[in-house]
N, C-alpha and C positions, 0 to 999 in steps of 0.2 A: 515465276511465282511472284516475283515482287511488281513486277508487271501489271499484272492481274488485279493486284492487292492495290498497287496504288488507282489503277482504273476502277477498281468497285469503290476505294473511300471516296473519290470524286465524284461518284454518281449519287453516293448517298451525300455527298456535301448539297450539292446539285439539285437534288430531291427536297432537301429541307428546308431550301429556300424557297422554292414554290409555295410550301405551308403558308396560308392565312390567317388571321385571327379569324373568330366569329363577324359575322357582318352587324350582329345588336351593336349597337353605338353605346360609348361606356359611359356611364356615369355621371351626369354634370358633379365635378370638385364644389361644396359646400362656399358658398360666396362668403367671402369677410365683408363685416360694414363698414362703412366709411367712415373715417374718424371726425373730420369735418361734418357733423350733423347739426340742425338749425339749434338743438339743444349744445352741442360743445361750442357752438359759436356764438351763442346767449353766455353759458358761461365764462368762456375765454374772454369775452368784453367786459364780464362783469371783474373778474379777478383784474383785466388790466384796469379797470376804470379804481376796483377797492388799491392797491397797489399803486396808483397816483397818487392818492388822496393818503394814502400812509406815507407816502415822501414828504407829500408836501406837509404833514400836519406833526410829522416829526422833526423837519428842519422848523418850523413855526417852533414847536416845543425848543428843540436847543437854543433856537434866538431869545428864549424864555427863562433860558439859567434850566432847564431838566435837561436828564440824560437818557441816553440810550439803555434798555435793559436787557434786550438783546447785544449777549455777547459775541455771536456770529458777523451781527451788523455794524457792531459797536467801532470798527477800525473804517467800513466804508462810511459810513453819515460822518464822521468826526472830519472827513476830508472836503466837507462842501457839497453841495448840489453834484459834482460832477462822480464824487463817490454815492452818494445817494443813489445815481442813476443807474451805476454801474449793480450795486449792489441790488438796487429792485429787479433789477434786468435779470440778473444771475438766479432769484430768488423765483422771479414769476419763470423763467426757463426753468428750471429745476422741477418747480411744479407741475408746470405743462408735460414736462418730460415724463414724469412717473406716471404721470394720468396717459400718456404716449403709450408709455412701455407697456402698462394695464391694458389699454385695448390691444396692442400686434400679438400680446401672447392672449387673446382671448378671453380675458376677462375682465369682460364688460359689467356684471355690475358690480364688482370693485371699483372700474372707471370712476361710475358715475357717483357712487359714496364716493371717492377719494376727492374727486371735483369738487363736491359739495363741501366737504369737510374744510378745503383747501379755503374756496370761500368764504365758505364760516369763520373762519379762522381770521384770515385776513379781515375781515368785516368787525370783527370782535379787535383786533387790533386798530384799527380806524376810529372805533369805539371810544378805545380805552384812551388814546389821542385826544380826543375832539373834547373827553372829559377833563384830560391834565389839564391842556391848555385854556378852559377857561376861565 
């Protein structure tokens, strides 16, 4: 009997491997888009290019007798250009990053507000700079 028993589960083991799927082809997976687009790459230049020009026009300000108002920043600028660098680096990364994270979990047009805004931002700080200083 057990014979028997183990010869019939192996046939139906046997058997159910033969089963196919359907032969329709499944699905094409919903494509993500690319986060490199000529628009994140207009912006990215422009945030690095606003983000230079906030280095530089804040070191120009401390060589002025002002200070930093940013308390975040306020320990890297205080260390020279090479803090400056470090600290825009970290700043424009960070930013890039959450504009990153916005698009892999799919939304996109937060990306593109958060992009903007980040510009803004920094554009309005470049601003307020160019105004100290002169």
């Amino acid at each position: 009997m057990k014979y028997l028993l183990s010869i019939l589960l192996l046939s139906v083991a046997v058997q159910a491997q033969s089963f196919t799927a359907s032969t329709s082809a499944l699905p094409d997976a919903p494509s993500q888009r690319p986060f490199w687009t000529v628009e994140n790459k207009v912006n990215v230049s422009i945030l690095a290019g606003l983000v230079a020009a906030d280095a530089v026009t804040t070191q120009r300000g401390l060589n002025q007798g002002l200070r930093e108002v940013n308390p975040i920043m306020r320990p890297f600028v205080t260390r020279g250009a090479a803090g400056e660098a470090a600290g825009s680096a970290l700043g424009f990364g960070a930013g890039v990053g959450v504009v990153y994270l916005l698009h892999r979990s799919h939304h996109y047009k937060a990306e593109h507000i958060t992009m903007r805004l980040i510009v803004a931002g920094e554009g309005a700080c470049v601003a307020n700079n160019i105004l100290a200083i002169r």
